[in-house]
C-alpha positions in Angstrom: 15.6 -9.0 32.8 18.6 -7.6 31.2 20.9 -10.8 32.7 18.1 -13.0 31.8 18.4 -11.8 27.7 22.3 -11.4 27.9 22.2 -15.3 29.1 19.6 -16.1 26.2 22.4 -14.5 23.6 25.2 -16.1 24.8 23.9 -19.3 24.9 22.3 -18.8 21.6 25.6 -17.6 20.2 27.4 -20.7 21.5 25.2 -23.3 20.0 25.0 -21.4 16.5 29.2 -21.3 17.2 28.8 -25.6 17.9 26.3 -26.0 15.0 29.0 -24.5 12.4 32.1 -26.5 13.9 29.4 -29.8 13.7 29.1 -28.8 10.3 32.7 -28.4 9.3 33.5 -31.5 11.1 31.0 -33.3 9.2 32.5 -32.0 6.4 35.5 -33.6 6.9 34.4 -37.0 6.7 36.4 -38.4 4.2 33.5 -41.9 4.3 30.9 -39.6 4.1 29.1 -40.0 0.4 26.7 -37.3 1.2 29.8 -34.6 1.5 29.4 -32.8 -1.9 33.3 -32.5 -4.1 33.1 -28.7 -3.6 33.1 -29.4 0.1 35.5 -31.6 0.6 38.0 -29.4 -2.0 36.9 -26.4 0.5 37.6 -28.2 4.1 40.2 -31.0 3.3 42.0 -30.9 0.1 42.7 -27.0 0.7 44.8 -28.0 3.7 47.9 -28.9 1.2 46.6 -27.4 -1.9 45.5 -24.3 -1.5 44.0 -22.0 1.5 40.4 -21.2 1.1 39.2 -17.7 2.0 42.5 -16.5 -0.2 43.2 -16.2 -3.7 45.3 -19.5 -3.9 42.4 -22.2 -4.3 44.5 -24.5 -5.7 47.3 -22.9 -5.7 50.1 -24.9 -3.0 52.5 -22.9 -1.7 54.6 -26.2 -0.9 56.1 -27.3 -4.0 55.9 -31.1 -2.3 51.9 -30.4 -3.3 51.5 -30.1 -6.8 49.0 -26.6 -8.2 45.6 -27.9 -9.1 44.0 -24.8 -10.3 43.2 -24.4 -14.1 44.3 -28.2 -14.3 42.1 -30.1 -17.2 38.9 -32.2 -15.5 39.7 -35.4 -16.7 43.4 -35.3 -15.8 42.1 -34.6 -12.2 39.4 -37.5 -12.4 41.8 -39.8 -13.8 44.3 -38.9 -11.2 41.9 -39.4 -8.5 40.9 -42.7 -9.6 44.4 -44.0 -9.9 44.5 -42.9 -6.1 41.0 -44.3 -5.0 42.1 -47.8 -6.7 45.9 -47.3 -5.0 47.5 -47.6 -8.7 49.4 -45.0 -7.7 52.3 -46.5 -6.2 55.2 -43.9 -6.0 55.7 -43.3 -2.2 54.0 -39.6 -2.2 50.9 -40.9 -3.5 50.8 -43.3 -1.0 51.4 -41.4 2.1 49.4 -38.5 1.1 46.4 -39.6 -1.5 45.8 -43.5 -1.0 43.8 -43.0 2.4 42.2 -39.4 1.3 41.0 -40.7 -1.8 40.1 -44.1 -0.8 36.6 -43.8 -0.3 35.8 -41.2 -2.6 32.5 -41.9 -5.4 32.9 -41.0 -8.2 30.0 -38.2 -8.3 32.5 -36.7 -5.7 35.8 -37.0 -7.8 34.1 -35.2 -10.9 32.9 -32.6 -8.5 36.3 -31.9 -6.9 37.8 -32.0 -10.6 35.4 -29.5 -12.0 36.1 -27.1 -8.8 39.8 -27.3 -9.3 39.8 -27.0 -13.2 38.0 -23.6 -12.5 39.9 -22.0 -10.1 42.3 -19.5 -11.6 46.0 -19.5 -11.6 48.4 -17.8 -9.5 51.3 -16.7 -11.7 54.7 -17.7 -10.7 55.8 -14.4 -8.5 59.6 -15.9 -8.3 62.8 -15.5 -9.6 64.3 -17.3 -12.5 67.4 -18.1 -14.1 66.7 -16.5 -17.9 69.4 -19.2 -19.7 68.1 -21.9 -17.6 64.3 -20.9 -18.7 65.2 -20.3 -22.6 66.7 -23.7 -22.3 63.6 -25.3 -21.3 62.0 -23.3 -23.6 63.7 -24.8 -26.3 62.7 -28.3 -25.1 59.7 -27.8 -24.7 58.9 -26.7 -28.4 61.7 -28.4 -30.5 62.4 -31.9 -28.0 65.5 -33.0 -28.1 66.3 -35.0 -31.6 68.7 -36.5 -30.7 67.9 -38.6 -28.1 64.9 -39.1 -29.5 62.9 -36.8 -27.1 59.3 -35.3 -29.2 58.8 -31.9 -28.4 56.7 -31.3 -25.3 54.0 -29.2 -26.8 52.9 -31.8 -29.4 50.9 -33.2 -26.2 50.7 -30.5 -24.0 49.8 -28.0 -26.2 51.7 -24.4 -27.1 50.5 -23.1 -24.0 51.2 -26.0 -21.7 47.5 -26.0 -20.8 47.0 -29.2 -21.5 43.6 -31.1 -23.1 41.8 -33.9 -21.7 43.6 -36.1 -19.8 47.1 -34.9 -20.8 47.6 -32.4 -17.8 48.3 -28.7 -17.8 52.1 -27.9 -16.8 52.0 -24.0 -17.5 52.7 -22.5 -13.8 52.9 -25.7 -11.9 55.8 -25.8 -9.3 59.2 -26.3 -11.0 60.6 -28.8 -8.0 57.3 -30.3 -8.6 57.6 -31.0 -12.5 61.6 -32.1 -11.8 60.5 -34.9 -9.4 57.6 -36.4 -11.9 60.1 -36.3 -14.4 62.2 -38.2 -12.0 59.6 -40.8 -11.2 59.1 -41.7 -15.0 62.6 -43.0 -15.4 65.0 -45.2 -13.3 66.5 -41.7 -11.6 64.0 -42.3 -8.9 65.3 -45.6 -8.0 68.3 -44.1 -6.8 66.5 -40.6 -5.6 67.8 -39.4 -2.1 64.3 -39.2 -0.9 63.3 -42.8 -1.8 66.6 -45.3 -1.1 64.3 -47.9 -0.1 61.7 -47.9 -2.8 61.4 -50.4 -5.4 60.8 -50.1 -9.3 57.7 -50.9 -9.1 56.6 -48.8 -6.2 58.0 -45.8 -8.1 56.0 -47.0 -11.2 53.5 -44.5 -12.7 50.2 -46.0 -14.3 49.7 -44.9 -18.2 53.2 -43.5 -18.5 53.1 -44.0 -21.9 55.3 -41.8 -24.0 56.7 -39.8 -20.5 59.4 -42.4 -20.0 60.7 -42.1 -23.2 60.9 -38.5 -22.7 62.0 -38.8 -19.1 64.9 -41.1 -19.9 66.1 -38.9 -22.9 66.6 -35.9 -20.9 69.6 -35.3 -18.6 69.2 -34.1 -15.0 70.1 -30.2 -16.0 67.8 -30.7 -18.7 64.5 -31.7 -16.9 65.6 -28.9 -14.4 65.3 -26.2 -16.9 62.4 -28.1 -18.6 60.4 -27.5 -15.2 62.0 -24.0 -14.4 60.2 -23.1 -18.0 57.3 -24.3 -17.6 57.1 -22.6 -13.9 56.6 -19.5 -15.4 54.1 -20.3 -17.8 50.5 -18.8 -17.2 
């Protein structure tokens, strides 16, 4: 009797342990319409931006993924879009977001936006250069007049937070912030990492007044620019 009930467990404990991997699997089909944003932001997007179960949701360790948590909704929904329709060209978004986001709806993109935008922000716990940062800082609220660069926080707001579809930059990864600046101007052209890409492959959709900026600034500038910013919360 006792064998008999032990067997009735364990097999009862494996198919409960086959029903949740079913369900995670399922859960990573990217085609699947039925998988809700939260989901997907839970079992797939985590993977480079953020471990679930921890206090990083959003929060990439890997400066190569860029921070999503606290980001504004719309950025996110616009950036997603710009994936899903492969306008996006610069050779990250391709390799990483075209074939994740291809088949996304859009009921899931404003879901997976409005997860991210609500996930709290790990402060930067790093180590920064102080003239470096008050350099940046200076930027960031004066511009550079000069060479006709608007200060940063007329968009971006005081706090870097953002609005709308202009994105948060407080506490986002500094190497992260360097290389967008990059890909704004013609430095990415001739950026180590992409010898082979072409202008237009590098191009970012509704760059509006960031290339302006981008091309105003000098190398050591955007590097203290993004080391600022960094340590925004």
């Amino acid at each position: 009797m006792m064998n008999k009930a032990a067997k009735i467990l364990t097999l009862s404990a494996v198919a409960l342990t086959l029903g949740a991997c079913s369900d995670i699997e399922r859960s990573r089909d990217l085609g699947n319409p039925q998988v809700s944003g939260g989901t997907l932001a839970q079992q797939v997007c985590s993977i480079c931006h953020g471990d679930v179960g921890s206090n990083v949701n959003g929060n990439s360790i890997n400066p190569t993924f860029p921070k999503l948590a606290g980001q504004t909704k719309e950025y996110l929904v616009e950036e997603m879009t710009e994936f899903h329709l492969k306008d996006r060209k610069d050779p990250a978004a391709q390799a990483f977001m075209w074939g994740i986001a291809r088949n996304f709806t859009t009921k899931q993109m404003d879901e997976l936006a409005a997860y991210y935008s609500q996930q709290p922000v790990t402060p930067y716990a790093g180590h920064s250069n102080p003239a470096q940062v008050a350099a940046g800082q200076k930027i960031f609220n004066e511009g550079v007049l000069d060479k006709g660069v608007p200060a940063c926080m007329g968009c971006h707001g005081a706090d870097a937070h953002g609005n709308g579809i202009i994105p948060r930059l407080a506490g986002q990864h500094a190497d992260y912030i360097y290389k967008q600046l990059t890909v704004f101007n013609e430095d990415s052209t001739s950026s180590a990492k992409h010898p082979n890409a072409t202008a237009e492959e590098l191009e970012r959709p509704h760059e509006g007044p960031m290339t302006m900026v981008a091309s105003g600034l000098t190398k050591a500038q955007k590097h203290a620019v993004a080391a600022y910013l960094q340590t925004l919360r």
